[in-house]
OpenMM code with the backbone's topology and positions (N, CA, C; nanometers):
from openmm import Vec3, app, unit

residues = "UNK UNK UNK UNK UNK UNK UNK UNK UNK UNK UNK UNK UNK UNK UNK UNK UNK UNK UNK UNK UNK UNK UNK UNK UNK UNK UNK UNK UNK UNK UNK UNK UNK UNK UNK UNK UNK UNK UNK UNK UNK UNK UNK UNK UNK UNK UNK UNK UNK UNK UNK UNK UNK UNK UNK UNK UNK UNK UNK UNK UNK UNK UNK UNK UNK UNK UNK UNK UNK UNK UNK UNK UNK UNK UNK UNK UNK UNK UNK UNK UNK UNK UNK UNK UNK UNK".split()
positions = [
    Vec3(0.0820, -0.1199, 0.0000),
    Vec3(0.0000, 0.0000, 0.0000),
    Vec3(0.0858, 0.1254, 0.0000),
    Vec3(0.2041, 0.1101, 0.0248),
    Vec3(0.3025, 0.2110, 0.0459),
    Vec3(0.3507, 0.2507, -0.0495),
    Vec3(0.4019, 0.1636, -0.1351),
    Vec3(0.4244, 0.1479, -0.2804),
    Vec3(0.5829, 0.1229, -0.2464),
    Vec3(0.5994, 0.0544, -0.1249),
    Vec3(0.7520, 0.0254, -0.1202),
    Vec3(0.8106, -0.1405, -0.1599),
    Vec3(0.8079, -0.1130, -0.2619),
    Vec3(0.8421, -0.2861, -0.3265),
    Vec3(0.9702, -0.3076, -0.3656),
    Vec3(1.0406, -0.3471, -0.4035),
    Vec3(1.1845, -0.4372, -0.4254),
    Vec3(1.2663, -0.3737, -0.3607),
    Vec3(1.2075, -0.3164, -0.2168),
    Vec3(1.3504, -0.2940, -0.1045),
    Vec3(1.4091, -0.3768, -0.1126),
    Vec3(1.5941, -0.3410, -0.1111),
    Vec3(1.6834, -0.4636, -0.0857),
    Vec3(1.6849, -0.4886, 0.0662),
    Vec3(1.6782, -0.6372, 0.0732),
    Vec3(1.7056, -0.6670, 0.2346),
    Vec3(1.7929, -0.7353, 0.2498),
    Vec3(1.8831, -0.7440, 0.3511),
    Vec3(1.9742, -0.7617, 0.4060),
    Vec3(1.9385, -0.9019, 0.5600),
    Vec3(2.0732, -0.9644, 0.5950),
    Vec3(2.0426, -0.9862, 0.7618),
    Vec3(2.1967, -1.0500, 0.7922),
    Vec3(2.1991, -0.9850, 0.9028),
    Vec3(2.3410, -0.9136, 0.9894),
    Vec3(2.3042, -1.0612, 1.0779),
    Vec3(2.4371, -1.1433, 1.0474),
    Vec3(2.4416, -1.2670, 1.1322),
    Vec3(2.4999, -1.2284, 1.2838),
    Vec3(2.4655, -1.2179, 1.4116),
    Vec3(2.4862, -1.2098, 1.5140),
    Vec3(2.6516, -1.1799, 1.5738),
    Vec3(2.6440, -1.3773, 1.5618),
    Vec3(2.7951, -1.3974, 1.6138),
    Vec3(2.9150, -1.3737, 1.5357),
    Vec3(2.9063, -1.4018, 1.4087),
    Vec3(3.0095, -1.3658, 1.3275),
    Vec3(3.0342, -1.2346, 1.2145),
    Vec3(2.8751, -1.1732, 1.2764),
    Vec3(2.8853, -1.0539, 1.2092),
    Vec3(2.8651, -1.0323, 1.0532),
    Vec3(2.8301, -1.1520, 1.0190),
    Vec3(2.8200, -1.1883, 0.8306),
    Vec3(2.7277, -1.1525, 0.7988),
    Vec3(2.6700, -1.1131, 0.6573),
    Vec3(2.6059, -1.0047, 0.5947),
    Vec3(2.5118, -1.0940, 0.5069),
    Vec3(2.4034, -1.1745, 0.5283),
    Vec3(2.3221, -1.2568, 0.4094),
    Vec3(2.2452, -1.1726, 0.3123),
    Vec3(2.2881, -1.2005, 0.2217),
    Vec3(2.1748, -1.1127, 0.0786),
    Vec3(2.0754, -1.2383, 0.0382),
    Vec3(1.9454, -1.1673, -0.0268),
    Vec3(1.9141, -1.2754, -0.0811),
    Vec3(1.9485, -1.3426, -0.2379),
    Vec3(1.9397, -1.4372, -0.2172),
    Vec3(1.9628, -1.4912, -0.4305),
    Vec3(2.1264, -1.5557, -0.3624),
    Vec3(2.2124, -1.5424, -0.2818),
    Vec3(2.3294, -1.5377, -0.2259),
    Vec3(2.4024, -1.6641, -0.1563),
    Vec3(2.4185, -1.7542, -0.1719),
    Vec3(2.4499, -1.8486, -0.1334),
    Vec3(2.6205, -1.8336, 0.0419),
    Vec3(2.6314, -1.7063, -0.0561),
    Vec3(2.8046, -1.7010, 0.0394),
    Vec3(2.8014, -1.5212, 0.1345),
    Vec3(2.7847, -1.5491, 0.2891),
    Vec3(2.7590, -1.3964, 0.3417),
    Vec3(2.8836, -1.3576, 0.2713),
    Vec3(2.8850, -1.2060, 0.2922),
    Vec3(2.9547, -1.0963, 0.3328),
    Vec3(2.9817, -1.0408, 0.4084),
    Vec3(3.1603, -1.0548, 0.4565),
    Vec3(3.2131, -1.0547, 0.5684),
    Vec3(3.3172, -0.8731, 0.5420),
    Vec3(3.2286, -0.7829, 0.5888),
    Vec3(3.3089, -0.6561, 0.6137),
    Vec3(3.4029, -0.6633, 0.7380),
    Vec3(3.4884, -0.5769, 0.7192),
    Vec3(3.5970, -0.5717, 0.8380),
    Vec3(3.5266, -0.5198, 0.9642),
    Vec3(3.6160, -0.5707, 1.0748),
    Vec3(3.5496, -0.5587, 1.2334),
    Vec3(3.5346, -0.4358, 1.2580),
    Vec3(3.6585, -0.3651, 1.1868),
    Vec3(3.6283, -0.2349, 1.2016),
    Vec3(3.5965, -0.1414, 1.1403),
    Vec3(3.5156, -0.1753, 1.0128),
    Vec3(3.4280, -0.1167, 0.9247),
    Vec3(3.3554, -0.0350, 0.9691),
    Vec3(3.3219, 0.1357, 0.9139),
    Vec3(3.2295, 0.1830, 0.9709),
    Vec3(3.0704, 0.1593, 0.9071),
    Vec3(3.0902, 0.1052, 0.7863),
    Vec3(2.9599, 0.0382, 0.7166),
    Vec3(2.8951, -0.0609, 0.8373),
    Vec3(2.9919, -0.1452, 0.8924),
    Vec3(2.9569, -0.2663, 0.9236),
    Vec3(2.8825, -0.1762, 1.1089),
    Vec3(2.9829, -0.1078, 1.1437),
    Vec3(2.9459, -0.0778, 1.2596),
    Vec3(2.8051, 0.0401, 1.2090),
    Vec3(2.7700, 0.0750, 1.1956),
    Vec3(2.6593, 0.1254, 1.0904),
    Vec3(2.5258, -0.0013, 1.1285),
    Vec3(2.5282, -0.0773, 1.0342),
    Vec3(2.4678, -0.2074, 1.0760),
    Vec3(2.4397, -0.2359, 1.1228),
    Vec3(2.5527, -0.2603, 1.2410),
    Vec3(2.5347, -0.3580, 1.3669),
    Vec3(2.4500, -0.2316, 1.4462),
    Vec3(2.4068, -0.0788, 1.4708),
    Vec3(2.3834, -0.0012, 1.5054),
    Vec3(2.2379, -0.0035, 1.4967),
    Vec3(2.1907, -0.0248, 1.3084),
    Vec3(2.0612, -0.0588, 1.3104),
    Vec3(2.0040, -0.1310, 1.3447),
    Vec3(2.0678, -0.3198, 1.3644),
    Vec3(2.0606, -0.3858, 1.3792),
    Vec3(1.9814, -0.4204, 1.5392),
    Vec3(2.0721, -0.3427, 1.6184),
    Vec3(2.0383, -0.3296, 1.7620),
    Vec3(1.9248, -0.2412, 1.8018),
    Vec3(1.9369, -0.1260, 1.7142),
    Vec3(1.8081, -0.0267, 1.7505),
    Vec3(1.6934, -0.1165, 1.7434),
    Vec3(1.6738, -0.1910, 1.6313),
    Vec3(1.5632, -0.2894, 1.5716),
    Vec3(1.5541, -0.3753, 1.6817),
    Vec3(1.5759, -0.4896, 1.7356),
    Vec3(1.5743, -0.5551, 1.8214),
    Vec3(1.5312, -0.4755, 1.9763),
    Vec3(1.5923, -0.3379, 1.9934),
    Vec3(1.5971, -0.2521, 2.0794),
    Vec3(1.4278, -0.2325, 2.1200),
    Vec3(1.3463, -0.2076, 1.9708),
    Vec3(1.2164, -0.1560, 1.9433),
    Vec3(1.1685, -0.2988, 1.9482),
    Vec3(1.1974, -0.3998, 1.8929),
    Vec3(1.1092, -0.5262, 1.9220),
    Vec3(1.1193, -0.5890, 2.0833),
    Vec3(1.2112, -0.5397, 2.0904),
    Vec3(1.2287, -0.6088, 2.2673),
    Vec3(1.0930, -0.5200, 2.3182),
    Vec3(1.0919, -0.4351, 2.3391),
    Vec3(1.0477, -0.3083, 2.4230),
    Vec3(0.8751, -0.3646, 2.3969),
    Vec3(0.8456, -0.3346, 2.2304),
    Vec3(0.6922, -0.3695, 2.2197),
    Vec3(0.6639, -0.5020, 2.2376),
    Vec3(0.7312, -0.6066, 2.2659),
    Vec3(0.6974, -0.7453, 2.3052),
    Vec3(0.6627, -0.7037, 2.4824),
    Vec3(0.7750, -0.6221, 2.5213),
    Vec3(0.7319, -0.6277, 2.6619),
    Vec3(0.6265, -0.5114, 2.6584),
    Vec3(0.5711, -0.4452, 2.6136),
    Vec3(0.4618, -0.3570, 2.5974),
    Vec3(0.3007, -0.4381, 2.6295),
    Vec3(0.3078, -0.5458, 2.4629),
    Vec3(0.2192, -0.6611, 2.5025),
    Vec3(0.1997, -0.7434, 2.5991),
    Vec3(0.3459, -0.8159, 2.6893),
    Vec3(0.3347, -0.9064, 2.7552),
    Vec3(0.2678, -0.8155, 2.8742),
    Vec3(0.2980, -0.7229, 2.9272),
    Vec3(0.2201, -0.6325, 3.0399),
    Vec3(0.0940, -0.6123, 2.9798),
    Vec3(0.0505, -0.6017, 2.8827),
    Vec3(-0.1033, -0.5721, 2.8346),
    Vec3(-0.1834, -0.6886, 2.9083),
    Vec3(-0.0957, -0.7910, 2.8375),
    Vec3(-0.2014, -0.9487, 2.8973),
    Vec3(-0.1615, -0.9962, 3.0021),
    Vec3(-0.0630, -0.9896, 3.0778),
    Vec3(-0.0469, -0.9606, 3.2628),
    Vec3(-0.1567, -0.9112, 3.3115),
    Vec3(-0.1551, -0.7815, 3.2594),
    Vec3(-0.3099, -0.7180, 3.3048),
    Vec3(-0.4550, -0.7304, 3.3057),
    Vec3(-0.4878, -0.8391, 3.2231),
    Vec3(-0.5589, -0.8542, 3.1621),
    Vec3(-0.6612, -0.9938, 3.2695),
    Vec3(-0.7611, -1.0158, 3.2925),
    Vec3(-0.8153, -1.1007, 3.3527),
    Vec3(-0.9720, -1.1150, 3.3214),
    Vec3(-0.9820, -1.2898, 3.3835),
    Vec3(-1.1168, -1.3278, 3.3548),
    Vec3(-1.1991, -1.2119, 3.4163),
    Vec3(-1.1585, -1.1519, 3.5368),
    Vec3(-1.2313, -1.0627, 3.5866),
    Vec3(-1.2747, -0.9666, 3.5640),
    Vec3(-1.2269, -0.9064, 3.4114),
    Vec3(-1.2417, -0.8143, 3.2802),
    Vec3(-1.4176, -0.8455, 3.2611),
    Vec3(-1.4274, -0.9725, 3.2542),
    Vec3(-1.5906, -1.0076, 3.2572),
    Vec3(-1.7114, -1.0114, 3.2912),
    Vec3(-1.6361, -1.0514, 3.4140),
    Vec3(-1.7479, -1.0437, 3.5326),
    Vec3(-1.7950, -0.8711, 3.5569),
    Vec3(-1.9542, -0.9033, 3.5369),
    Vec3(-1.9922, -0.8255, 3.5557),
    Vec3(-2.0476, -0.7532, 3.6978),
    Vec3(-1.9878, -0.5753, 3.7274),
    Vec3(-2.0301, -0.5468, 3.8548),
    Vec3(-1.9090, -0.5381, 3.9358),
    Vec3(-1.7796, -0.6089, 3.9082),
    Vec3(-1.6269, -0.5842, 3.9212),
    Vec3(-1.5498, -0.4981, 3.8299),
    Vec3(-1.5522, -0.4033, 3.9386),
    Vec3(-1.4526, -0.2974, 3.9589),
    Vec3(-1.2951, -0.3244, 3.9321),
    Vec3(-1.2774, -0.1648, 3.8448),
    Vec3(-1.0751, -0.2038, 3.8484),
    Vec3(-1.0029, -0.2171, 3.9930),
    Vec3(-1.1012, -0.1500, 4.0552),
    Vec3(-1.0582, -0.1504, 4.2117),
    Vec3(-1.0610, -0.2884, 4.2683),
    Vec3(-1.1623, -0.3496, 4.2918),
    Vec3(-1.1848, -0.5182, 4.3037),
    Vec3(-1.1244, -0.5620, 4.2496),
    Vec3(-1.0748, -0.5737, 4.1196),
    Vec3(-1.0001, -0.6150, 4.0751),
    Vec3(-0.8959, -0.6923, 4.0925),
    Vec3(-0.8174, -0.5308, 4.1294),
    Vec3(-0.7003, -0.5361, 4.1452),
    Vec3(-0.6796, -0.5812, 4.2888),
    Vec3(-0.8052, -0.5370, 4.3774),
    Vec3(-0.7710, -0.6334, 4.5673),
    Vec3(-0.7647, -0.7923, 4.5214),
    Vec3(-0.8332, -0.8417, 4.4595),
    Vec3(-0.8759, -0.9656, 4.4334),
    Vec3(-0.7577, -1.0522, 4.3798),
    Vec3(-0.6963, -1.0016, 4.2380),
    Vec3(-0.5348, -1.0518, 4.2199),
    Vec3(-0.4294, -1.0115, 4.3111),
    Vec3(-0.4459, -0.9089, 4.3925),
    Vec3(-0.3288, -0.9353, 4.4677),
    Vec3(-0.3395, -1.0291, 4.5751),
    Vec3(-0.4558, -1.0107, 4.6226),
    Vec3(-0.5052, -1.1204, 4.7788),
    Vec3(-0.4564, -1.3069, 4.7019),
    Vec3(-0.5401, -1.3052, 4.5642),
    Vec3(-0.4933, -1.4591, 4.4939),
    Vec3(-0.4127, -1.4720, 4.4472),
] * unit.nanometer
topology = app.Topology()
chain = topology.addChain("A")
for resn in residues:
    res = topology.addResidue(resn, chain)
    for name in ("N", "CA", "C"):
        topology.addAtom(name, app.Element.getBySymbol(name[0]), res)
């Protein structure tokens, strides 16, 4: 819908730092101290940085979340006495 189609993608192997393209059978190994590579590894982390964060965003959503959402006539206040007392 964006109209963003044949982005090239990339993926930054962890431990050894290797570079998979697709169509590519053999990574690409930039130097350790590449600033391309450290570049990368920069986005690389921000990304993970933002998926860590909204996974734990969700997992507190549904922490929060209870059969007691249902019951009708219970209060956030009850609620919340009720899971902490159980």
């Amino acid at each position: 819908r964006l109209g963003l189609h044949d982005l090239p993608i990339i993926g930054l192997a962890k431990e050894h730092e290797e570079i998979y393209r697709p169509g590519r059978s053999l990574p690409l190994q930039l130097p350790m101290d590449s600033p391309a590579l450290r570049l990368l590894q920069r986005i690389r982390d921000e990304a993970h940085r933002f998926a860590n964060a909204y996974h734990q965003l969700l997992m507190k959503k549904r922490v929060e979340e209870s059969i007691l959402d249902d019951c009708p006539g219970v209060s956030q206040n009850r609620k919340n006495l009720l899971l902490r007392r159980f």
